[in-house]
C-alpha positions as CSV (number, residue, x, y, z in Angstrom):
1,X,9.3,35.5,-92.9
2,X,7.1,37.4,-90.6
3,X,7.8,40.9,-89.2
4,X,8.0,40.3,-85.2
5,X,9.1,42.3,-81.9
6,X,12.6,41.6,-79.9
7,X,11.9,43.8,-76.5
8,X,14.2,43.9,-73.8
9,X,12.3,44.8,-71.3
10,X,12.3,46.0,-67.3
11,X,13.1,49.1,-68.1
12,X,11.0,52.3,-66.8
13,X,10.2,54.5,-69.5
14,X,9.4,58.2,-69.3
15,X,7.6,61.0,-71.9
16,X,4.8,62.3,-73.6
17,X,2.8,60.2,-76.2
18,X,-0.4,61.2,-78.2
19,X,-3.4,58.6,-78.6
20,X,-3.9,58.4,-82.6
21,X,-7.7,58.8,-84.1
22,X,-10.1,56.4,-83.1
23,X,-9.6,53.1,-85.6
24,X,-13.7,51.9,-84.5
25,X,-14.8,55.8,-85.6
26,X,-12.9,55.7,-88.9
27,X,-14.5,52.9,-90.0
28,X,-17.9,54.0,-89.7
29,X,-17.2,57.8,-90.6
30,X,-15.4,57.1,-93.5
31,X,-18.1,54.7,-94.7
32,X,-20.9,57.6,-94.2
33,X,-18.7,59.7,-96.9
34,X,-20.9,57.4,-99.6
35,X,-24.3,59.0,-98.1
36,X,-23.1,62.2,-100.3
37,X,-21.8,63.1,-103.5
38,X,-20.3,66.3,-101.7
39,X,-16.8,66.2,-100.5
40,X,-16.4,65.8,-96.9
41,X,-13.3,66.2,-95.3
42,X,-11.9,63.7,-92.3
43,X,-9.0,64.7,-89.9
44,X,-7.6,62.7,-87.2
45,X,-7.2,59.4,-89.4
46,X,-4.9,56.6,-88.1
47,X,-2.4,55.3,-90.0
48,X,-3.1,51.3,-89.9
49,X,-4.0,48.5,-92.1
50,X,-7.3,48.2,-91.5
51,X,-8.5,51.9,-92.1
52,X,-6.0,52.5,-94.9
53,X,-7.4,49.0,-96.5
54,X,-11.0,51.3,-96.4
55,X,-9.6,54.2,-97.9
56,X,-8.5,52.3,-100.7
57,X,-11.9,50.4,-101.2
58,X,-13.4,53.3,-101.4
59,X,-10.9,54.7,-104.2
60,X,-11.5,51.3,-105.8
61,X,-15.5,51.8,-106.3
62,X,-14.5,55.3,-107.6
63,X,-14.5,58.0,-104.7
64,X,-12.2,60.7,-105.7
65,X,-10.1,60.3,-102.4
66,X,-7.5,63.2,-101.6
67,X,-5.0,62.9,-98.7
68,X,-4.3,66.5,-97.6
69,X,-1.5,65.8,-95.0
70,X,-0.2,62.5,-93.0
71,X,-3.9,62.0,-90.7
72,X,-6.2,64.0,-93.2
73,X,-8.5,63.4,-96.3
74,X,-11.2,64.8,-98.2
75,X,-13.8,61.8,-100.4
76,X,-15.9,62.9,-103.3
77,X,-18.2,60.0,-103.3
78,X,-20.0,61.6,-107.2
79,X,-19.3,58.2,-109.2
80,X,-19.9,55.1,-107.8
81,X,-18.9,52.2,-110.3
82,X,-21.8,49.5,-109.1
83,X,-20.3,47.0,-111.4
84,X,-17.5,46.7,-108.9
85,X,-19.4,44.9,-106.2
86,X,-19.7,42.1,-108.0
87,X,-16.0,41.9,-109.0
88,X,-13.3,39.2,-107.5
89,X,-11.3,42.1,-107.0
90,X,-14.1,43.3,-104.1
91,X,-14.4,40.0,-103.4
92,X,-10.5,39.8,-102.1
93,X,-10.6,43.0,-100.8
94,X,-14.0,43.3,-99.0
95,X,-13.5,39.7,-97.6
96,X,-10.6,40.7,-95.9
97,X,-11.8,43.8,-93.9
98,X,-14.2,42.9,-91.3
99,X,-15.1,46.9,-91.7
100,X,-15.9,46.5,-95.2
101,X,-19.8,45.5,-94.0
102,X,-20.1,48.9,-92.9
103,X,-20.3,50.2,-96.1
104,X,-23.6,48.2,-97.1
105,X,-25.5,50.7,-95.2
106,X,-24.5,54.0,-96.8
107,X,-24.7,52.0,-100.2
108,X,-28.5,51.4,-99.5
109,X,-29.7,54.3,-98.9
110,X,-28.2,56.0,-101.9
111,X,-28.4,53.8,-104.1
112,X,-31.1,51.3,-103.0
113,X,-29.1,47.8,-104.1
114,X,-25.7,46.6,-102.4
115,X,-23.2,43.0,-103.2
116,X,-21.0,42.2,-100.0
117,X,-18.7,39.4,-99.7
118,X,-19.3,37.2,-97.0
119,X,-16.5,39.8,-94.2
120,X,-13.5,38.1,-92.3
121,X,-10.9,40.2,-89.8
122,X,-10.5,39.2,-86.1
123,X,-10.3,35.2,-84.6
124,X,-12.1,36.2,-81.4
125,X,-15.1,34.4,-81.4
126,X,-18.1,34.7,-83.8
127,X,-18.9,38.2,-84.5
128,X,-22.8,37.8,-85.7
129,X,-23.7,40.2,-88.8
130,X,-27.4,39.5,-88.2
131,X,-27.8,43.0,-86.2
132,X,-26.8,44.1,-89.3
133,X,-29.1,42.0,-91.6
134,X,-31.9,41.9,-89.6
135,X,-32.5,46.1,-89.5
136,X,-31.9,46.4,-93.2
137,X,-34.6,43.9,-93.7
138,X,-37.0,45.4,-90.9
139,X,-36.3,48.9,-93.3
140,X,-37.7,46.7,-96.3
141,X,-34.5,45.7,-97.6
142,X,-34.4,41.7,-99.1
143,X,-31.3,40.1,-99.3
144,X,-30.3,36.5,-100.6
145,X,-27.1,35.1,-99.9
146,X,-26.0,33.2,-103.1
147,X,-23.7,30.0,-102.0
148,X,-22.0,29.9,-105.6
149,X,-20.3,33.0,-105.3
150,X,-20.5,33.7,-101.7
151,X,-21.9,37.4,-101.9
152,X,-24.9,38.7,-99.9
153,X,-27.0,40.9,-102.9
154,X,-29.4,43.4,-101.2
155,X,-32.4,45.2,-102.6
156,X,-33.2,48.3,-101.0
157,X,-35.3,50.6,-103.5
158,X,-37.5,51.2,-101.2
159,X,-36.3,52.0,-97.7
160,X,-39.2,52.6,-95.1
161,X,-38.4,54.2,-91.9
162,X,-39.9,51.5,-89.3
163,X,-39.2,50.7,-85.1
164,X,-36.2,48.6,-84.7
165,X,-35.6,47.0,-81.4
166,X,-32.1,45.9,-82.2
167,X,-31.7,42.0,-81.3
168,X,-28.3,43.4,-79.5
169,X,-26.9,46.5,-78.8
170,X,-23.7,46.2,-81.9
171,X,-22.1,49.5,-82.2
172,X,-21.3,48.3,-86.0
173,X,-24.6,47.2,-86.6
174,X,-26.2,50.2,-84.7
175,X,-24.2,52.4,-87.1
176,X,-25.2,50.8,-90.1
177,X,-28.9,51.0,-89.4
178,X,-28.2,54.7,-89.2
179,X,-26.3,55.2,-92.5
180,X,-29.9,52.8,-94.4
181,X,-32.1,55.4,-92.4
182,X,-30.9,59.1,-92.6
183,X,-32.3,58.4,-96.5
184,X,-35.1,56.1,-95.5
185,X,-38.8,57.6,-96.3
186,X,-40.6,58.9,-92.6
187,X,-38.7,57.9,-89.7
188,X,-36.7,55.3,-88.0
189,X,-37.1,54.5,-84.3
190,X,-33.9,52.3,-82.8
191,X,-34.2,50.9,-79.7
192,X,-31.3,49.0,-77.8
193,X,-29.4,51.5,-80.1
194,X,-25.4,50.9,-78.9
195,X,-24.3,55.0,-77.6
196,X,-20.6,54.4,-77.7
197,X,-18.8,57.4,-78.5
198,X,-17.6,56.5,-82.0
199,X,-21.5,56.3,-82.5
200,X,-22.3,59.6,-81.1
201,X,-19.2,60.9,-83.8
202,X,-21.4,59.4,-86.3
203,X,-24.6,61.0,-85.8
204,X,-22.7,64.4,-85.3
205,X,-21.4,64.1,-88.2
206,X,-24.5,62.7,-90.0
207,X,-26.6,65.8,-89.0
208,X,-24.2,68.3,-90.2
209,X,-24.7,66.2,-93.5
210,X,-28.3,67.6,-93.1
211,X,-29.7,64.3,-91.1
212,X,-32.1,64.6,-88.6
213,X,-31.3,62.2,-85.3
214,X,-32.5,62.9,-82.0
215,X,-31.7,60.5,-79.0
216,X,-28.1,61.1,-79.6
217,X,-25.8,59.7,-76.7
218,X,-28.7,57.3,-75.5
219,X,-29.7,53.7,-76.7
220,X,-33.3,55.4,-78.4
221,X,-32.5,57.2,-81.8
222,X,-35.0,58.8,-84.0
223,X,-34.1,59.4,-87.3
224,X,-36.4,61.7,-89.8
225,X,-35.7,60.5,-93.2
226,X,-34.6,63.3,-95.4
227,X,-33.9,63.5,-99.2
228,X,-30.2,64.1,-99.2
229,X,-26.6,64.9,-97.2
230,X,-24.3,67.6,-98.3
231,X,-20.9,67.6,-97.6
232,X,-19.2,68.5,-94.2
233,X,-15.7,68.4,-92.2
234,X,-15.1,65.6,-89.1
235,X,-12.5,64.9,-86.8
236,X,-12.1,61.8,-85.1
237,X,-11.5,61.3,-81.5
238,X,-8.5,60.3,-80.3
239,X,-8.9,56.1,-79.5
240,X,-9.8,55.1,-75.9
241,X,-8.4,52.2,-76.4
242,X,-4.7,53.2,-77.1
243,X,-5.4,55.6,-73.9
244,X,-6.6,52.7,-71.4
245,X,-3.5,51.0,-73.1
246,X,-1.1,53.6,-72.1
247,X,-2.4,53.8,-68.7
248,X,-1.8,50.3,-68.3
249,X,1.4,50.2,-69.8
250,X,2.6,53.1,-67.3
251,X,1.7,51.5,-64.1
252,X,3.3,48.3,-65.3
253,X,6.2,49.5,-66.1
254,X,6.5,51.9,-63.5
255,X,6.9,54.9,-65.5
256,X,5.8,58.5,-65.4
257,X,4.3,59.2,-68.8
258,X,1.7,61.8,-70.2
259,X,-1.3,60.6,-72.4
260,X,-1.8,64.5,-74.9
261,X,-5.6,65.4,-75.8
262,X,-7.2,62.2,-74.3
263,X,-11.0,64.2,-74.9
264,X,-11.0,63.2,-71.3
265,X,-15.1,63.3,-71.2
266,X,-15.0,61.1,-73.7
267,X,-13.6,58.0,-71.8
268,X,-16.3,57.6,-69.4
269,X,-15.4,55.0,-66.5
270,X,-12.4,54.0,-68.5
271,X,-10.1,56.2,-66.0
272,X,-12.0,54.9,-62.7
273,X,-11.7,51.3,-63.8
274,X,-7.6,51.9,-63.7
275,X,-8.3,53.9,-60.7
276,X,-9.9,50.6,-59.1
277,X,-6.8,48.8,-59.7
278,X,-4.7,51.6,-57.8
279,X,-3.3,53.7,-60.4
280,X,-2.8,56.9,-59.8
281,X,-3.4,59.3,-62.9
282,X,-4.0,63.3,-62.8
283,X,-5.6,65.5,-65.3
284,X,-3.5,68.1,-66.0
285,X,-5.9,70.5,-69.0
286,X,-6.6,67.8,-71.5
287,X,-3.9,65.7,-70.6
288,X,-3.8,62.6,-68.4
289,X,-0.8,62.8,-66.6
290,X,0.9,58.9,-64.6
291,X,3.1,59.7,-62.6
292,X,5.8,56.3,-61.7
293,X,4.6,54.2,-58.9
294,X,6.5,51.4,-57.7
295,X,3.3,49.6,-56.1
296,X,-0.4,49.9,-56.9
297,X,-3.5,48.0,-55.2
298,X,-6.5,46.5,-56.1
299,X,-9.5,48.3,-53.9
300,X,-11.7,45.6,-52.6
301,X,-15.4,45.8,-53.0
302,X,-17.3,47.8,-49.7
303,X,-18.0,44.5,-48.3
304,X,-14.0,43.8,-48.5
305,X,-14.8,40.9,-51.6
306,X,-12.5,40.7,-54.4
307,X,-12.7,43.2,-57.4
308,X,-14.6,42.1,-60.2
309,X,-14.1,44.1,-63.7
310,X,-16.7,42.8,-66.8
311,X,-17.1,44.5,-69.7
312,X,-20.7,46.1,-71.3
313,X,-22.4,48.3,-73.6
314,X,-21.4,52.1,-73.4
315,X,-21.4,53.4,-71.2
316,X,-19.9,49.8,-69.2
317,X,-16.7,49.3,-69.7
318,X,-15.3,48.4,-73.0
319,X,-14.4,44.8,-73.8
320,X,-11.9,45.7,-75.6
321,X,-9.2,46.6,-72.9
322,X,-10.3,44.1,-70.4
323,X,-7.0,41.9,-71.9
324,X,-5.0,45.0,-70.6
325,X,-7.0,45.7,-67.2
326,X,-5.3,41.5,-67.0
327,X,-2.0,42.0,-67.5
328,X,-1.8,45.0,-65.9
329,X,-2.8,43.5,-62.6
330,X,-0.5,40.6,-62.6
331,X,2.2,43.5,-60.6
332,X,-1.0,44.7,-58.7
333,X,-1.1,44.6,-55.1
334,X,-4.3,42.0,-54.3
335,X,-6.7,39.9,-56.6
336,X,-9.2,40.7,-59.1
337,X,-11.8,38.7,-61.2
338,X,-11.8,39.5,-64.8
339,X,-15.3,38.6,-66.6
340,X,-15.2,38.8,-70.3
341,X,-19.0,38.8,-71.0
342,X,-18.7,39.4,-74.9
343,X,-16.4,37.5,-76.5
344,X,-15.5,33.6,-76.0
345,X,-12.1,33.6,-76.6
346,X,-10.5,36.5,-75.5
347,X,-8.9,35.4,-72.5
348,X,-6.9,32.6,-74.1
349,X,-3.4,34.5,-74.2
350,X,-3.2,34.5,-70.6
351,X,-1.1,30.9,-71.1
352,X,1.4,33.1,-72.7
353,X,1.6,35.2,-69.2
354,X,1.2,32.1,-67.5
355,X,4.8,31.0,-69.2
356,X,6.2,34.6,-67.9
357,X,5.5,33.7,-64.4
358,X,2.1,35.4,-63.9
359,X,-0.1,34.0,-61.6
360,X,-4.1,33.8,-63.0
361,X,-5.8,31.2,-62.7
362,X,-8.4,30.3,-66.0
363,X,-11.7,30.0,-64.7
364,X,-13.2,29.0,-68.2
365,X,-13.2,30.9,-71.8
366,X,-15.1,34.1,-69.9
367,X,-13.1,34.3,-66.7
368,X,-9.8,34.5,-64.9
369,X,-8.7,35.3,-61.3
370,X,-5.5,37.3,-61.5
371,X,-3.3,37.1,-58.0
372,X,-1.1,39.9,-58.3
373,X,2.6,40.0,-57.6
374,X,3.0,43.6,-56.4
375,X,6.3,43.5,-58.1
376,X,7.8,41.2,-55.9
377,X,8.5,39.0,-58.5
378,X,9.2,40.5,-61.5
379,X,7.7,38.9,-65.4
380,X,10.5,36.9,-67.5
381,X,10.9,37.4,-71.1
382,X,9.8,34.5,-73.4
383,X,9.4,34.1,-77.1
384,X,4.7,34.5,-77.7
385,X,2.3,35.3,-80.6
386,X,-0.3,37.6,-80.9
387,X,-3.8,36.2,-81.0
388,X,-5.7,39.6,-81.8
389,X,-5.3,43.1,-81.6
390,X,-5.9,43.7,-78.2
391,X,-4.5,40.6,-76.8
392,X,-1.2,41.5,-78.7
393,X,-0.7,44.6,-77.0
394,X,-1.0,43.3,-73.7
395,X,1.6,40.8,-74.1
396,X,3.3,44.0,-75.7
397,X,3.2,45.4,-72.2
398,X,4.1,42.8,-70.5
399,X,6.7,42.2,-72.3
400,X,8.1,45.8,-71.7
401,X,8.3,45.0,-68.1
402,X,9.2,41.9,-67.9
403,X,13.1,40.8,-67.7
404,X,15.1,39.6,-70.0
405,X,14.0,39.3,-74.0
406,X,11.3,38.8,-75.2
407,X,10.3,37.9,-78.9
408,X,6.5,38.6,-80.4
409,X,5.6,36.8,-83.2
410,X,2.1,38.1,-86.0
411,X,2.8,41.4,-85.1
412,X,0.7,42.5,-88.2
413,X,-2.3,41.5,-85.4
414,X,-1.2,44.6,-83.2
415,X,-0.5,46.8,-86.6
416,X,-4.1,46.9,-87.6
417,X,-5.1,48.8,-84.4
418,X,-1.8,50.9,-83.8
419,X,-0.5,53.2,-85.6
420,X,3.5,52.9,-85.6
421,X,3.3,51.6,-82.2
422,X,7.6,50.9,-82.2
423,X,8.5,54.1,-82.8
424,X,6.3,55.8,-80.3
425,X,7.1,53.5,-77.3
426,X,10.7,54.1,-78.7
427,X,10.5,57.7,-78.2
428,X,9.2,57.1,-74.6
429,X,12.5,55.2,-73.5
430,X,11.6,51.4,-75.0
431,X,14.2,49.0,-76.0
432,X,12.1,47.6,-79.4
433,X,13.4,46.5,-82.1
434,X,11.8,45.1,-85.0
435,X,13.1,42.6,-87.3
């Protein structure tokens, strides 16, 4: 039997909530922890599958892992056991965490040789490693992928700092080339470099390791190979994602709730992009405060044409909330065009909405015109399952202010990018029960 959520929804909720630690950052910081045999120290950690399946990889290949409180840990990366990469148990393990590849980098550098299983995680559309791939080899790495056992061997004794023009601007590959090059001999020049925030978190972090990176925060790094990293202490953000989520989930269900220590210079245009949809939110010190609203309205462009909101590379706006910019204009006042650029098949869950009584219309697999209701007509409960992560917490939303019950099935989707997500929503007023 799977775990799923009964929500009876249409209810207002009202409260404080606090974003948890950035699930994209964790997965690269925690992976740089094998660039040193010092111990470095990581607060700020969320609590969900996919990171926690990390932490124990790492403990698995021989890090001395500590967990000081509920959201903080200290690694001792001084014995690596090499013979693990080519174990089944890695096999199992790393070929179930999509973040597992982000290891390979670190492992390079140090150690000059690296096994990955061919990764898995999310179905929405192929996510390419070559980014990946193709900057170890440019750094003189060779790798063969061997059919019989399905593992990618690398061979990086010799790491030469080199120009990359990335083939496309991957945060995960851009952070990976990082990791093989803080150790690489003379330096690395990476063009088309992704500058997300997680990825500036990285290089931070990286350089009070003792790295040298300049270009920080823009897509051209320069990285001065140096002999070795020391230990050091990080903290992760807290995750725009779960904040644009929040946002969306207090407009649409006309609540008045406060988002705690957003890093609010961190979000870039996330905030205008809800803004743009009629959403009134105030900064109040750190905190973004929402207050209820019974109607909000999609601006029209200058020249009065309808709204169109596409994701991009930092510092566009993030692909990954464009499935809650959706839902949450269905009880918008006007139309808007959502353009999901990245990934093919993102925008499939809107049949699920469709069934709740939302009116969008499917362009095709990138696009969807949403007409909103402007709560005239209010969402009706239905019984759904998660496709992804993100996708899942839309329907999570609309769900929550919709009528009637509704029932969301693979809820283990949502659970590997929030944190506890029942008992928080619970705490704001929502009726969610799991069973």
């Amino acid at each position: 039997m799977t775990n799923a959520f009964v929500i009876n929804g249409g209810k207002p909720l009202k409260g404080e909530i606090t974003p948890q630690g950035a699930k994209n950052e964790a997965l690269q910081v925690i992976s740089a922890v094998l660039l040193t045999e010092e111990k470095v120290t990581i607060s700020n950690i969320p609590d969900i599958k996919d990171v926690n399946k990390l932490i124990e990889l790492l403990g698995d290949m021989g890090v001395i892992v500590e967990r000081i409180n509920e959201h903080t840990y200290t690694f001792e990366a001084k014995d690596i056991n090499q013979d693990f990469f080519l174990s089944e148990a890695f096999k199992s393990k790393g070929g179930g965490l999509r973040g597992s590849i982000m290891i390979v980098g670190p492992l390079l550098a140090r150690f000059g040789k690296a096994s990955i299983p061919k990764p898995g995680g999310d179905k929405i559309g192929r996510r390419r490693l070559d980014t990946h791939f193709l900057g170890f080899e440019k750094l003189g790495a060779q790798f063969n992928y061997n059919p019989e056992n399905g593992f990618f061997n690398v061979d990086a004794s010799n790491l030469q700092g080199t120009y990359i023009l990335l083939d496309e601007a991957s945060v995960t590959g851009t952070a990976n080339v990082v990791m093989a090059a803080v150790l690489a001999k003379g330096t690395t020049t990476i063009y088309n470099a992704a500058c997300e925030p997680y990825l500036q978190q990285l290089c931070k972090m990286l350089s009070r390791m003792g790295a040298k990176i300049n270009g920080i925060g823009s897509n051209l790094l320069t990285i001065e190979g140096v002999e070795k990293l020391g230990g050091t202490e990080h903290r992760l953000l807290p995750d725009m994602i779960e904040i644009g989520s929040f946002i969306g989930l207090a407009a649409m269900t006309g609540s008045e709730i406060t988002i705690k220590d957003v890093q609010y210079k961190e979000l870039g245009m996330i905030p205008d992009v809800f803004r743009r949809l009629g959403i009134k939110l105030e900064l109040r010190g750190d905190d973004i405060f929402i207050p209820a609203q019974e109607h909000y309205e999609i601006e029209t462009f200058i020249d009065g044409s309808i709204m169109t909101i596409a994701d991009a590379p930092w510092p566009g706006f993030t692909p990954d909330l464009l499935s809650i910019v959706l839902v949450v204009a269905i009880q918008a006042k006007g139309s808007v065009l959502i353009h999901q650029k990245m990934f093919e098949s993102r925008l499939f869950f809107v049949d699920k909405l469709l069934d709740m009584g939302a009116q969008i219309i499917l362009c095709d697999p990138h696009r969807a015109t949403v007409i909103g209701l402007d709560n005239q007509v209010k969402l009706r409960g239905i019984s759904m399952t998660s496709p992804d992560i993100r996708a899942g917490v839309s329907l999570l939303i609309a769900a929550l202010s919709a009528q009637g019950q509704s029932t969301i099935y693979n809820i283990e989707q949502i659970e590997r990018g929030y944190q506890h997500i029942d008992t928080r929503l619970k705490a704001l007023g929502a009726d969610i029960t799991r069973i």
